[in-house]
Backbone as a ProteinNet text record, in pm:
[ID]
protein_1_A
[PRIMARY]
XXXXXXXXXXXXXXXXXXXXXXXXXXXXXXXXXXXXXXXXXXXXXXXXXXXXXXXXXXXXXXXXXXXXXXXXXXXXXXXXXXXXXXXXXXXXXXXXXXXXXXXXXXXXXXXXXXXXXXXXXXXXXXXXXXXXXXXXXXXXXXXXXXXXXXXXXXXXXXXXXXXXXXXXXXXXXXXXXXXXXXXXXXXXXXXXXXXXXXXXXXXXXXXXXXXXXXXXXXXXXXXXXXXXXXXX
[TERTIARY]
20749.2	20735.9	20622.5	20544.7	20407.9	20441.8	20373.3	20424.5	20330.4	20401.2	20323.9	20193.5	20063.2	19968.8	20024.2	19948.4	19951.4	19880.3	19940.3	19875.5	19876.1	19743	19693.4	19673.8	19624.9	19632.3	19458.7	19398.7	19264.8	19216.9	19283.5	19311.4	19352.4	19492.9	19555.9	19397.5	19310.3	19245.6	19097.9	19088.3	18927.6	19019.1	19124.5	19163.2	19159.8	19207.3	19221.3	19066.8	19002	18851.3	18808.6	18792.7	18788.9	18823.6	18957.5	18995.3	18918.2	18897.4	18888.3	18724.8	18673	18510.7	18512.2	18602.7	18630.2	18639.8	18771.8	18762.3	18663.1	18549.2	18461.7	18347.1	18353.9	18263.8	18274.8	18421.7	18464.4	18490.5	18462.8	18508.4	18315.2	18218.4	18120.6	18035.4	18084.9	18053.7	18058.5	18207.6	18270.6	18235.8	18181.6	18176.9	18036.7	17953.5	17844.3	17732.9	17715.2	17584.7	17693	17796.2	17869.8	17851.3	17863.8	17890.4	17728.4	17590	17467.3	17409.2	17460.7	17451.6	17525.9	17629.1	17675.8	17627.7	17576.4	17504.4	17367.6	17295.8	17151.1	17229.2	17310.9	17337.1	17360.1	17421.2	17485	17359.1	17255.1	17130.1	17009	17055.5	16952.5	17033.8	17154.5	17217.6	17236.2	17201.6	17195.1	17088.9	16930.5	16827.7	16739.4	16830.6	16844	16881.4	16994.9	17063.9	16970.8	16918.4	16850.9	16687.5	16667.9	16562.8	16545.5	16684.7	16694.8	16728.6	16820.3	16808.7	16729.1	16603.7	16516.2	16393	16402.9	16339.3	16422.8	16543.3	16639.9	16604.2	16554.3	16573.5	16373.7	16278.9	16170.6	16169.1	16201.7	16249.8	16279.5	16417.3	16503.7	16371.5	16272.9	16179.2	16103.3	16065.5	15975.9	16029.1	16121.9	16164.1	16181.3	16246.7	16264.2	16094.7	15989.9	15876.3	15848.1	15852.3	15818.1	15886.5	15994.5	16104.3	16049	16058.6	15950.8	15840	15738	15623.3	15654.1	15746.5	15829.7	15845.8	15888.8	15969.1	15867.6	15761.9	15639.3	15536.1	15565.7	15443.9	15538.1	15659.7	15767.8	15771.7	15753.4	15752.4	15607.7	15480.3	15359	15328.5	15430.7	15451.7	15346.8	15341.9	15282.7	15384	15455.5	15549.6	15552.3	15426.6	15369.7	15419	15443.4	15467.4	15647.7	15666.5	15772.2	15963.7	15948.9	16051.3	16043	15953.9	15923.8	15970.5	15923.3	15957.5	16040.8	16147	16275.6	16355.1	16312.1	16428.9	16403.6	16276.7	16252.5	16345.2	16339.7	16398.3	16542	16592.3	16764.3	16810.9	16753.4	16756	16711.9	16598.5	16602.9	16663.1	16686.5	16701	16827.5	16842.7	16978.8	17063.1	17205.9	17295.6	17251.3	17232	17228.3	17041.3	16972.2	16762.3	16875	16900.7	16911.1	17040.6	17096.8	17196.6	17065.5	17035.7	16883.6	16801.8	16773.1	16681.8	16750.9	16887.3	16969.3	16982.9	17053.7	16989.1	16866.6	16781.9	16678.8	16625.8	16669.9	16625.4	16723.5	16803.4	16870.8	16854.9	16804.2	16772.8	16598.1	16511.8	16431.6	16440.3	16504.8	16575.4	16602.9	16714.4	16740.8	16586.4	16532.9	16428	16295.9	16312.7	16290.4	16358.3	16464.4	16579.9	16628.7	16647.1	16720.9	16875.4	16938.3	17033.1	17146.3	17129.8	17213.4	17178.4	17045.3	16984.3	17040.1	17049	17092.4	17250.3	17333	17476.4	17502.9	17429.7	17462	17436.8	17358.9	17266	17414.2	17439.7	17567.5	17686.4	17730.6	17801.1	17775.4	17647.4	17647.1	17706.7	17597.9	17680.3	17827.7	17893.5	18055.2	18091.3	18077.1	18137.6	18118.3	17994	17930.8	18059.6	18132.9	18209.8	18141.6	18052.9	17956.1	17881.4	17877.8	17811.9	17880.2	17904.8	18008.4	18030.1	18176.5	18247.5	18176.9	18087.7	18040.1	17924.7	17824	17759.8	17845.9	17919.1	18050.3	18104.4	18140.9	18251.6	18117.5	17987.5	17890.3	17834.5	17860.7	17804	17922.4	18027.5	18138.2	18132.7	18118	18110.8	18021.5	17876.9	17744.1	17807.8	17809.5	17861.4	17946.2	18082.4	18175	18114.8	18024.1	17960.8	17927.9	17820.8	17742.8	17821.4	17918.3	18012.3	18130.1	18120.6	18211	18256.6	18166	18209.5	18276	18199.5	18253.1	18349.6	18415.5	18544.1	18678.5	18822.9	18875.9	18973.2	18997.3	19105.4	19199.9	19277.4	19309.1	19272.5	19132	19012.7	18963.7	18937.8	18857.3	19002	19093.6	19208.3	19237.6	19241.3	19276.8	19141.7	19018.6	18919.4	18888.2	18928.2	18878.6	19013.4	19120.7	19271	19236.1	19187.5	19191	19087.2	18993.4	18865.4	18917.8	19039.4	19054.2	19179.7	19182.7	19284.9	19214.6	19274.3	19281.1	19182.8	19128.9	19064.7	19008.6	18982	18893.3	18710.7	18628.4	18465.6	18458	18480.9	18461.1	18557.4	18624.9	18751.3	18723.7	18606.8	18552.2	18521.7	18449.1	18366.2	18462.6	18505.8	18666.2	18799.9	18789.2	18886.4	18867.8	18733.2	18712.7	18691.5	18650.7	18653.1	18792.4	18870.6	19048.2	19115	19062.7	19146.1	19100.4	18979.4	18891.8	19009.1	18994	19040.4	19227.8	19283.2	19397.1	19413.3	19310.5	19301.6	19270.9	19224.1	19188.4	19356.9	19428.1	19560.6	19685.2	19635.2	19725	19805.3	19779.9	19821	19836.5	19763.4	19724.2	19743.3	19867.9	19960.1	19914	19941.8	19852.9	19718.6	19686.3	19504	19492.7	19557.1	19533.7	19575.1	19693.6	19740.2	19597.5	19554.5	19417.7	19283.5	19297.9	19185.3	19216.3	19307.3	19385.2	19349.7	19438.9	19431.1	19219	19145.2	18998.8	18936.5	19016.4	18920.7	18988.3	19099.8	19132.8	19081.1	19090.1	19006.2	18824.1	18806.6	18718.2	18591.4	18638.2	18539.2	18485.1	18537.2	18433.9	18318.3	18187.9	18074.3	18131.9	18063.3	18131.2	18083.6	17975.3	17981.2	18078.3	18124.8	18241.6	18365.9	18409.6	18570.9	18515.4	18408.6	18399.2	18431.1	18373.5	18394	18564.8	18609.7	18784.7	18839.5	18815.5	18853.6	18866.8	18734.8	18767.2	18809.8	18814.3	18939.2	19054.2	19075.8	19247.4	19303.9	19189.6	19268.1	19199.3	19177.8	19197.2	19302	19404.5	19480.2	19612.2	19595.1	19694.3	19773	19658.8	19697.5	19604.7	19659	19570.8	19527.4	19426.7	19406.7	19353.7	19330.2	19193.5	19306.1	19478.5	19516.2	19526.2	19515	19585.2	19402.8	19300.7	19174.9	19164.2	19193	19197.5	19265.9	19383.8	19485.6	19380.2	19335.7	19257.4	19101.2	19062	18968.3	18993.2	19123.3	19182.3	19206.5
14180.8	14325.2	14375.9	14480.8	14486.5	14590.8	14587.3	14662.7	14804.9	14913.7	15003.4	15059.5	15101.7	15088.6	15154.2	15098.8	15124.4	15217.7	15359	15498.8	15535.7	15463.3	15429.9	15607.1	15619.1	15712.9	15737.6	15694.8	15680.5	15770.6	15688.6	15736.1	15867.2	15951.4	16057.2	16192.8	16121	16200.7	16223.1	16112.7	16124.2	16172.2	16204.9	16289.3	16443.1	16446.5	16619.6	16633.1	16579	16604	16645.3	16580.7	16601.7	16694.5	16731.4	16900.7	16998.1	16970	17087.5	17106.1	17028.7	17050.6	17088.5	17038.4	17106.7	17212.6	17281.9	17430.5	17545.1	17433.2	17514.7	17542.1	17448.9	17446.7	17581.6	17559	17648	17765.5	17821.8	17926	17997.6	17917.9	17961.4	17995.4	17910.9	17927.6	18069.1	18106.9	18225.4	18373.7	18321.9	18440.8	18444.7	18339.8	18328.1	18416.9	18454.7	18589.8	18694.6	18717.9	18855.4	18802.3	18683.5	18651.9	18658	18640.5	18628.5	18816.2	18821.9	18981.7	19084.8	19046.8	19107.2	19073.6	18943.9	18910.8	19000.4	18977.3	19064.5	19191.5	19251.5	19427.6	19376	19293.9	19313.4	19311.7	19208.6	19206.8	19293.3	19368.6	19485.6	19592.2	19627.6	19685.5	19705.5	19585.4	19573.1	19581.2	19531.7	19559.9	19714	19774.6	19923.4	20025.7	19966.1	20017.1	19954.5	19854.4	19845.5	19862.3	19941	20003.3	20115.8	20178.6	20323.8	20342.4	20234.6	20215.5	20253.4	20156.6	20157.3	20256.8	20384.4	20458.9	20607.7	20564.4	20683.5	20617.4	20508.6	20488.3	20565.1	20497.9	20586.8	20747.6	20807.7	20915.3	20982.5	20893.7	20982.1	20937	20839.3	20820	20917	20990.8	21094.2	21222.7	21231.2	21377	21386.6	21266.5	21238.3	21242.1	21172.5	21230.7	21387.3	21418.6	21534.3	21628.2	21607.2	21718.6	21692.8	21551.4	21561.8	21643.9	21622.5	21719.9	21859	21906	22036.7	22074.7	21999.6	21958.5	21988.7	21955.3	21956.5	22052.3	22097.2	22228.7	22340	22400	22427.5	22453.8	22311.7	22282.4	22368.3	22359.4	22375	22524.5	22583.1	22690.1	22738.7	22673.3	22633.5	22671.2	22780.1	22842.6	22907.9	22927.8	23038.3	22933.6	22814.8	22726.8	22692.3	22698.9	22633	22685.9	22794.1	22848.4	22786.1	22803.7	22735.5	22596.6	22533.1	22376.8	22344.9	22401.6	22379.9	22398.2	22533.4	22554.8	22468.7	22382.3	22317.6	22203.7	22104.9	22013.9	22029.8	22110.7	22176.6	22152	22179.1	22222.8	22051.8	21968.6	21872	21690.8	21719.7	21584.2	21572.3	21473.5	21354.1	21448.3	21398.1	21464.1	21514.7	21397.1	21412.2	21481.1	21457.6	21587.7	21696.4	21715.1	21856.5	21947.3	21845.7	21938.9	21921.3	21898.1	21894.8	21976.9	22037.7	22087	22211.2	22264.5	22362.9	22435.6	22362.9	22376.9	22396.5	22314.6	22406.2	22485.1	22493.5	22673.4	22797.5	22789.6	22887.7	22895.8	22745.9	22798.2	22918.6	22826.7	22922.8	23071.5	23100.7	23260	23271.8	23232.1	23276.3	23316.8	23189	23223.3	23348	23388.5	23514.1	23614	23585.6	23753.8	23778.7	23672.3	23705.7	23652.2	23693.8	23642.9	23673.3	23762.4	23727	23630.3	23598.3	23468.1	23356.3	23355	23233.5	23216.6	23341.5	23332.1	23265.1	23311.6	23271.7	23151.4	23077.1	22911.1	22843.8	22917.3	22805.1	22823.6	22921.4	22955.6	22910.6	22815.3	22742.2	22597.2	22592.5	22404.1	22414.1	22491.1	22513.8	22493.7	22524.4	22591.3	22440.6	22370.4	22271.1	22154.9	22143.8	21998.9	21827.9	21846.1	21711.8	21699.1	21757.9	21751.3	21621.9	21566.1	21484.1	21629.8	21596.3	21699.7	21704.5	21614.7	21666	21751.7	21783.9	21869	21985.5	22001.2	22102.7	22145.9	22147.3	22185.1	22231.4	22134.5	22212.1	22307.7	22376.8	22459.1	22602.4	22556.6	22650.6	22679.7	22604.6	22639	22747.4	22747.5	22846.1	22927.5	22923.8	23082.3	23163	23111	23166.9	23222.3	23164.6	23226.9	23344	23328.5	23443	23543.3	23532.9	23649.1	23720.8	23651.7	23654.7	23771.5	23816.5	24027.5	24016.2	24035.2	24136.3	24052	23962	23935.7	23957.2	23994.1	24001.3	23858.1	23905.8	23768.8	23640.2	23719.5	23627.3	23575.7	23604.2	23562.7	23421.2	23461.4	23335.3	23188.4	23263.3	23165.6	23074.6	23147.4	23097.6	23012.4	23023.5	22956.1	22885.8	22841.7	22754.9	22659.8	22683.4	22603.6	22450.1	22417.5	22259.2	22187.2	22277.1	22239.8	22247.7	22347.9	22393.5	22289.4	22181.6	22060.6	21970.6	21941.9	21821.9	21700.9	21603	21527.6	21566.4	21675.5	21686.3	21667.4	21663.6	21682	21817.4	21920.3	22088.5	22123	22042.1	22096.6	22265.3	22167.4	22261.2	22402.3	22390.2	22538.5	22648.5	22539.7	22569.5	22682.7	22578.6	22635.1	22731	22734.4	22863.1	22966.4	22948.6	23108.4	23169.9	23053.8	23058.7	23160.1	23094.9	23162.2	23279.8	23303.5	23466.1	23521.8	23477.9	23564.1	23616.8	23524	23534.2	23652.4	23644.8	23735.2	23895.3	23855	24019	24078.2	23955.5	23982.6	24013.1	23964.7	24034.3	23897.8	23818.7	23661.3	23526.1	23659.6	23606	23468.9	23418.5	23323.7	23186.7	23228.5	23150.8	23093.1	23178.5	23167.2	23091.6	23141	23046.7	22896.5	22868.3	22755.7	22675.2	22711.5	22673.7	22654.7	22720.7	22695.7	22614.3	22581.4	22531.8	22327.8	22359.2	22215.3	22165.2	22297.9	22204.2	22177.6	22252	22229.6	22056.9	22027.7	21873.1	21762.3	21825.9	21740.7	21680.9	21552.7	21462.2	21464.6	21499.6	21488.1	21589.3	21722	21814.6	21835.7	21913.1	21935.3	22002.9	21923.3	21984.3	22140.3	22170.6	22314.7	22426.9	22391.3	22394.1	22428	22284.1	22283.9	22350.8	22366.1	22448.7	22616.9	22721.9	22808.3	22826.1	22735.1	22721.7	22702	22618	22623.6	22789.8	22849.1	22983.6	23085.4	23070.3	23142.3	23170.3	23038.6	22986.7	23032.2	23029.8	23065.3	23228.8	23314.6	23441.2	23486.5	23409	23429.8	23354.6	23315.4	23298.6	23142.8	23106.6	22916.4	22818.8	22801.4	22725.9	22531.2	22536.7	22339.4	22281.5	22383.2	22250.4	22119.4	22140.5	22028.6	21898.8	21968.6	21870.8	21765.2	21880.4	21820.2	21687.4	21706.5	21624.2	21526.5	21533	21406.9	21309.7	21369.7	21317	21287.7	21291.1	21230.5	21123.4	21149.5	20973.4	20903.9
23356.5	23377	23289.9	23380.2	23299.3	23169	23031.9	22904.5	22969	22883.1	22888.4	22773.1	22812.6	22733.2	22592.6	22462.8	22336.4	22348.2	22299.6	22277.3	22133.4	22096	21978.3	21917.9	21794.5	21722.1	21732.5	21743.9	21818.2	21913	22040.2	22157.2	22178.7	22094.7	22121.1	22061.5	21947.8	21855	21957.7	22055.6	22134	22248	22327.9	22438.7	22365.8	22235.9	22186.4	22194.2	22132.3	22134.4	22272.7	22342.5	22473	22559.2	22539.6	22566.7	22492.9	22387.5	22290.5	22354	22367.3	22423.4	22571.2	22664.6	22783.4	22749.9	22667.4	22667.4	22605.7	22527.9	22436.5	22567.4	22642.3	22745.5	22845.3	22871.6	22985.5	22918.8	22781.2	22755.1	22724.8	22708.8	22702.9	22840.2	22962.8	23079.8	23129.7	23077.1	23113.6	23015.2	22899	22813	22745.5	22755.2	22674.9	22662.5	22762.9	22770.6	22702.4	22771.7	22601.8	22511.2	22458.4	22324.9	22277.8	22354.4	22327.8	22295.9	22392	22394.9	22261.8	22285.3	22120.5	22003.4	21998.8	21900.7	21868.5	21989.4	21969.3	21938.6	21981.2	21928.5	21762.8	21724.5	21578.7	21505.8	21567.6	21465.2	21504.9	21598	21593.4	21504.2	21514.8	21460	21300	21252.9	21126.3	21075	21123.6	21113.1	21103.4	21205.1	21201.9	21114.7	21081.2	20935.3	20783.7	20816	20685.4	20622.1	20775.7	20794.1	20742.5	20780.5	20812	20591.1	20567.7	20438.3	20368.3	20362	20338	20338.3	20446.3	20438.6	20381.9	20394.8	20260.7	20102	20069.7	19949.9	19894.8	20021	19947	19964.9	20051.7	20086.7	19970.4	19880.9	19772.4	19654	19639.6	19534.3	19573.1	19697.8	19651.5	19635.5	19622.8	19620.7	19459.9	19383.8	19244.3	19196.5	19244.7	19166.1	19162.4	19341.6	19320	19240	19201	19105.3	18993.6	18951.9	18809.9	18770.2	18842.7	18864.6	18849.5	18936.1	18929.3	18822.1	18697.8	18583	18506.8	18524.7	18434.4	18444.8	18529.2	18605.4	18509	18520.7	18445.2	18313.8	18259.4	18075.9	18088.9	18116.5	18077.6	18174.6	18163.2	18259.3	18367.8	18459.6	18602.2	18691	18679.7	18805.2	18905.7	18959.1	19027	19179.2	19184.6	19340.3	19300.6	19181.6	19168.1	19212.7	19258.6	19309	19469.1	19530.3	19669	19698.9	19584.4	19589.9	19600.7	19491.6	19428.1	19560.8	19607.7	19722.5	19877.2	19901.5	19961.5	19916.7	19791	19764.7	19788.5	19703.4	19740.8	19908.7	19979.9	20149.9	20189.1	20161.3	20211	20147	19983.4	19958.1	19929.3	19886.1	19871.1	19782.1	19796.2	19681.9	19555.8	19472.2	19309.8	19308.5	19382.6	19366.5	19389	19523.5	19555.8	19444.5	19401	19312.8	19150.1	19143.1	19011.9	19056.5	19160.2	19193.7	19215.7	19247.9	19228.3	19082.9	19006.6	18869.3	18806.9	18802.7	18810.1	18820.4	18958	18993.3	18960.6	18915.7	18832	18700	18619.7	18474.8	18550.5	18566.3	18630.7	18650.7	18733.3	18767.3	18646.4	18547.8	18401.3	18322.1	18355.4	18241.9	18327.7	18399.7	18493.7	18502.6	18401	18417.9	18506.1	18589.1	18750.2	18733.1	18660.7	18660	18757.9	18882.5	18976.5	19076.6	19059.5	19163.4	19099.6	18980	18868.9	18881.3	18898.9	18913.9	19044.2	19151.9	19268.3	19345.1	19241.4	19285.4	19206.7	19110.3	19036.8	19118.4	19139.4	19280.5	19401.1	19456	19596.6	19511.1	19392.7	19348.8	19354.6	19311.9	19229.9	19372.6	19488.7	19587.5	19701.1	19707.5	19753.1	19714.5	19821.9	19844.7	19875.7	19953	19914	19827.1	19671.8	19579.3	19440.3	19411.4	19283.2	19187	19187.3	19137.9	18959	18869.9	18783.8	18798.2	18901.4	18945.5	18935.1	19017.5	19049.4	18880.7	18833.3	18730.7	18623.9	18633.5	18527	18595.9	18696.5	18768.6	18752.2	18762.7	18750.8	18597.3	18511.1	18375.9	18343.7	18458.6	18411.8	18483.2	18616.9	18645.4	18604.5	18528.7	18517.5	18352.8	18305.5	18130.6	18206.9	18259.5	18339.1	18399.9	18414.1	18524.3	18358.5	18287	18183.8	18167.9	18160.5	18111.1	18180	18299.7	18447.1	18530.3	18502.3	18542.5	18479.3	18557.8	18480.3	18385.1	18260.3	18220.8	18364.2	18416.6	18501.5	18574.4	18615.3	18698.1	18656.6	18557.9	18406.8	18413.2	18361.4	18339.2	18488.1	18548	18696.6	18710.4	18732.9	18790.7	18667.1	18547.4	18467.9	18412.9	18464.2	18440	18488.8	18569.6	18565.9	18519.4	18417.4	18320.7	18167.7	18198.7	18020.9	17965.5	17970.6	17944.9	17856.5	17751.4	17683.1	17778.7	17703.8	17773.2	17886.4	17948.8	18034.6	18038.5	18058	17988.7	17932.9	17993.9	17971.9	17892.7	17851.5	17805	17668.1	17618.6	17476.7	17539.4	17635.5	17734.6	17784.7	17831.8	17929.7	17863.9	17718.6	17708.6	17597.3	17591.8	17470.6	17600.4	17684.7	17786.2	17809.7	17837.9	17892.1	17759.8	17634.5	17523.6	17448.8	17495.2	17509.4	17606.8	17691.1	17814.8	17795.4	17702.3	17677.8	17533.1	17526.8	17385.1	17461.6	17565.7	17659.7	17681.1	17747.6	17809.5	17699.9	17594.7	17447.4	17397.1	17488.4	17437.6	17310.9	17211	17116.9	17061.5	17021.1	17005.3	17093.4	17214.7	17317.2	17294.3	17266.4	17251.9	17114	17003.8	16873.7	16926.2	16986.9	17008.3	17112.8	17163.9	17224.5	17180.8	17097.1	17006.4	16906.7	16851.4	16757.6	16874.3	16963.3	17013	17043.6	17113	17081.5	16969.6	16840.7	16685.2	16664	16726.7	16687.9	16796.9	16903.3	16994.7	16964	16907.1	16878.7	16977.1	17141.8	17243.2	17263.6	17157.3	17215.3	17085.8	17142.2	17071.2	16915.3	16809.1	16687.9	16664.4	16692.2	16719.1	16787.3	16892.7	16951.2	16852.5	16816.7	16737.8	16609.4	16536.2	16401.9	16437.5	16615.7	16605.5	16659.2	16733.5	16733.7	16643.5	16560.9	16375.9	16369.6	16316.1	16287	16362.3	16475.3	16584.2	16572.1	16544.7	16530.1	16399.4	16299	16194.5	16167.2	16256.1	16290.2	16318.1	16379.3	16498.1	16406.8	16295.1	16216.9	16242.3	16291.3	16312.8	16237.6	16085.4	16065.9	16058.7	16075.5	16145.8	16081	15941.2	15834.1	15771.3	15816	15724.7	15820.9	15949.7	16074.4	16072.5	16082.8	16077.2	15941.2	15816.7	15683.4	15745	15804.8	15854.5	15953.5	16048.1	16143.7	16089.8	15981.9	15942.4	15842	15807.2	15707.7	15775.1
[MASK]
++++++++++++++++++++++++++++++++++++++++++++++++++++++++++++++++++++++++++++++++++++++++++++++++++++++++++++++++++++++++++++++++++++++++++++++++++++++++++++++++++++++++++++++++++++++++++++++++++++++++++++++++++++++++++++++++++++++++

């Protein structure tokens, strides 16, 4: 009786092969121009994008010289083009020129006595949601100096409460306007305790915690022993 063939381990490994290239065959027969075709889109596609890259990155180098220049026409007081520019740059370049070039043009206006043109450029940054929120908050810091009088206390407190905190960057700015403003509202107590916490806070400008030092101990809170502790 005849045996049946030895289905060697060989054998089972060159039939899988064999399928597997049948189906690589029959699956390129059937799909290969999509698969050629998607390809050319991905590498035009990407080529496109790193084109387009590429002409945002010199793009944002000239707008950064030209602000320099700006910068320097400015220092050597050459201002007679420089309001034009500024508000050209603002209107056409990248995030971080056009918020430099915003600024700018409100110290400008300041140093022109325009200080409602100057309130109101810090008022588009403050207000500007695609800007990085440190643009934003140093922008709210100038306007809200600038509006200072003529707002009232709860105005100040309310629009500077999530600047006037411990560890915040503004905290020093912040929270000496907040505890003015609490001193308007009869808060006194309040306000020493605020001034009291930025004369110990380390991160703010020592100019800063020396006039909260003497605030606080206006206000009958005094911090020169808590300060001695924190310098041993």
């Amino acid at each position: 009786m005849a045996q049946p063939p030895d289905i060697t381990e060989t054998f089972v490994r060159e039939v899988d092969e064999n399928l597997r290239r049948d189906q690589m065959q029959n699956f390129f027969k059937a799909y290969g121009s999509w698969l050629i075709a998607a390809v050319v889109l991905f590498l035009a596609a990407s080529g496109g994008f790193i084109w387009w890259k590429q002409q945002q990155v010199k793009q944002s180098q000239g707008q950064v010289e030209k602000l320099a220049q700006i910068y320097k026409d400015i220092g050597s007081g050459n201002t007679s083009q420089s309001p034009q520019q500024l508000d050209e740059i603002s209107r056409n370049g990248s995030k971080a020129v056009r918020a430099s070039a915003l600024f700018a043009r409100a110290a400008l206006a300041l140093q022109q006595n325009d200080v409602k043109l100057a309130t109101s450029t810090y008022k588009t940054i403050a207000n500007d949601d695609g800007l990085p929120d440190p643009y934003r908050h140093a922008a709210l810091i100038r306007q809200t100096a600038l509006e200072f009088d003529q707002l009232k206390p709860e105005e100040v407190i309310a629009r500077l409460q999530p600047l006037a905190k411990p560890g915040e960057p503004w905290f020093g700015t912040a929270g000496e306007m907040t505890a003015l403003s609490m001193i308007k509202q009869g808060r006194k107590q309040e306000a020493g305790q605020l001034f009291a916490a930025i004369a110990k806070d380390q991160s703010v400008p020592e100019t800063i915690r020396g006039r909260a030092t003497q605030l606080a101990s206006s206000l009958g809170i005094d911090v020169s022993a808590a300060l001695q502790t924190q310098a041993q």
